[in-house]
Phi, psi and omega in degrees: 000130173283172186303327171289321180305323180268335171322313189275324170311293226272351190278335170285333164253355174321146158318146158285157179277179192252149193332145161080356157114028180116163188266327179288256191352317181292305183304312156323320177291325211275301172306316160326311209258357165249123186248019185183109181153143179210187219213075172264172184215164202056213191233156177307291171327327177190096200266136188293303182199149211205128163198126172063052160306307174286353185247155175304110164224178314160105134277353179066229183280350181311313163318339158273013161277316174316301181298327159273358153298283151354301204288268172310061130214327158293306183294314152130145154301015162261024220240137185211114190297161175235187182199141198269109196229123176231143186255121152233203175050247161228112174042049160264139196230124185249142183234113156279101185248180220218025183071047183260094224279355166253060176247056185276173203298331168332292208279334182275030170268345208267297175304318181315314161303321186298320174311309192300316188278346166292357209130311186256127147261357177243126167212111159325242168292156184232132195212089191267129164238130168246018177316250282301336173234134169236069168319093181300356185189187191250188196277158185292140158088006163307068204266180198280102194212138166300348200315167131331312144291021155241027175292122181275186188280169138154175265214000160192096173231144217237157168044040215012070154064036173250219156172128176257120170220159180258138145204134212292174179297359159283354192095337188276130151317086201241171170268155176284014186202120182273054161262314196246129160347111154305122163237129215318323151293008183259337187267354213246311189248007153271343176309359134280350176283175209260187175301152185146146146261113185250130147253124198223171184254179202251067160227031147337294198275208101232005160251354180288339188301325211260327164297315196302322245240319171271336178298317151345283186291356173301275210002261180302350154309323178246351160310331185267349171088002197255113214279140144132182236172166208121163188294185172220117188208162168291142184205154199249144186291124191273189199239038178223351188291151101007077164266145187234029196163101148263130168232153182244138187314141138301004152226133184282155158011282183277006164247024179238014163246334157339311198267331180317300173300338202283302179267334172059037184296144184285322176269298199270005161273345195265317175304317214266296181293297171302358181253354144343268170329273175325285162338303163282330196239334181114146152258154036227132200297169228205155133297313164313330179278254161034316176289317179298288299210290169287358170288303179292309173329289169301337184305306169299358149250031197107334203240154206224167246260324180309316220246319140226143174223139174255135169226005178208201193240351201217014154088030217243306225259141197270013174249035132316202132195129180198152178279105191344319183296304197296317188291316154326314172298318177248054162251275209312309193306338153296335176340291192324300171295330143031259152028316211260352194257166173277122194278145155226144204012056188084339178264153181270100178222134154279157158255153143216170204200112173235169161311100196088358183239131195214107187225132173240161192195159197135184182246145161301214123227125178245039195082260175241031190260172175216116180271087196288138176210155174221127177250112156252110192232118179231088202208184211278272171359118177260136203235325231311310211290313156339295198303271187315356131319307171310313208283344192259355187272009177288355176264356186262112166310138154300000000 
């Protein structure tokens, strides 16, 4: 047979290519678009597709699957943060916390009722102790910014550790939310700020946290009708004090990780990572335990400091490090929760996004399977959406 003739044979029964031209094209495209950076898609065990699995990159907020992983399995799903209210002196009321990152104007309007129905009708002096976290520093890669997401840790803090405020072109000041109180820390550190609604975080000051947080509870004390008056200062709960109120958050476990993965909030992965550290080691919790704590927690799936490194909870920080490979693992491990991350366009996905860092890590949906997959680019180009466009249709049966 001549050659063209058998050339036109074998190109009339060659297999077809498979939608989208092939699997090798699609990876090409895929490669194209990374110039720092890798991928995985499958199981370790059996990978769709891959590149630079092994190496250590920059997770961004991606890094808060680990913590909510950590979190529900140390902490447990009944684990519900509290928070401590004691009486001395004369109708002086010391609040002790334990780091509970929804100790918002809601829940003190609730303990305030409950106090009421206890009994107090007076409260004096407000004497906040936050011993319970002893930050030798604020979290790594934090920087000094009013933004909302630089909110530092600590361990008694109100609304997470913000303020919403409005101010109008008169200069006058009100709060943005008819939850919360106008509060003398809201005219003090809006007073430079231009006209606006601003919500900023309190961490100038770290004393400024502990005002907020008693000025908060005047506030709704007197929103509440509950008589009396006195300073607000930090204070250590003395050992002649009352307790008259544990309170336990109204929200549970899986839903503070829900909003936590939903909102990528910064402060309750970090709130969250330290009570870790604390659950395991005693308070009063530390980075250092908290670093300890999630070090053995991965050691028990396998995975060792070559593969990942933590030094904080919310990817905040660029000495995170973590491998396409480690992260997959812990997507199966993630599995039960799946549930818990936010779906777009069928899939269950975090972002996470620092400057030059672009990441993504979540499930395909395969019927009734979830297809772990992760994209890390740590290159000027945020490319991500690309990728992972690419990388699913390597999940669609022909």
């Amino acid at each position: 047979m001549p050659c063209f003739l058998l050339l036109l044979f074998t190109l009339a029964f060659a297999a077809p290519c498979p939608a989208g031209g092939g699997k090798k094209p699609i990876l090409q495209q895929i490669d194209g678009l990374i110039a720092n950076g890798g991928y995985l898609a499958g199981t370790n065990d059996r990978p769709l597709a891959a590149r630079n699995e092994k190496t250590l990159f920059v997770p961004a907020s991606t890094l808060k699957i680990v913590t909510a992983l950590g979190s529900l399995q140390m902490l447990g799903m009944d684990f519900q943060f509290r928070t401590e209210f004691y009486l001395a002196g004369s109708d002086d009321l010391y609040i002790k916390g334990y780091g509970d990152p929804f100790l918002t104007s809601e829940e003190i309007a609730v303990i305030l009722r409950t106090l009421q129905q206890q009994g107090v009708n007076t409260i004096n002096n407000i004497f906040l102790d936050a011993g319970a976290f002893q930050l030798e520093q604020q979290a790594d890669g934090r920087s000094e910014t009013l933004n909302p997401y630089d909110a530092a840790n600590s361990a008694l803090a109100a609304n997470f550790n913000t303020i919403n405020f409005r101010k109008d072109t008169a200069g006058i000041i009100t709060s943005a939310e008819p939850q919360t109180p106008t509060l003398p820390i809201m005219l003090r550190l809006g007073k430079n700020l231009p006209p606006g609604t601003h919500r900023i975080n309190l961490t100038n000051d770290h004393q400024d946290i502990l005002i907020h947080t008693g000025e908060l509870f005047r506030g709704l004390q007197q929103r509440l009708g509950i008589k009396g008056q006195g300073d607000i200062a930090g204070k250590t709960v003395p050992g002649k004090a009352r307790l008259m109120l544990t309170h336990r958050s109204s929200q549970p476990l899986e839903q503070i990780i829900a909003g936590l993965l939903r909102y990528s909030n910064n402060f309750i992965a970090n709130q969250l990572f330290l009570s870790c550290g604390a659950k395991e080691k005693g308070y009063p919790a530390t980075w250092r335990k908290s670093r300890e704590v999630f070090r053995a927690f991965l050691a028990s799936l396998g995975l060792h400091e070559e593969q990942i490194v933590m030094v904080e909870g919310s990817g905040l920080s660029r000495h995170d490090l973590v491998t396409p490979a480690a992260m997959v693992k812990i997507l199966q491990a993630f599995r039960p929760y799946a549930h818990l991350l936010h779906e777009d366009k069928g899939r269950l996905i975090k972002s996470g996004t620092l400057t030059g860092v672009y990441c993504y890590a979540g499930y395909f949906p395969r019927g009734a399977d979830k297809i772990p997959f992760v994209v890390m680019l740590n290159q000027p180009k945020n490319l991500r959406d690309q990728v992972v466009n690419l990388l699913e249709k390597l999940t669609v049966k022909p």
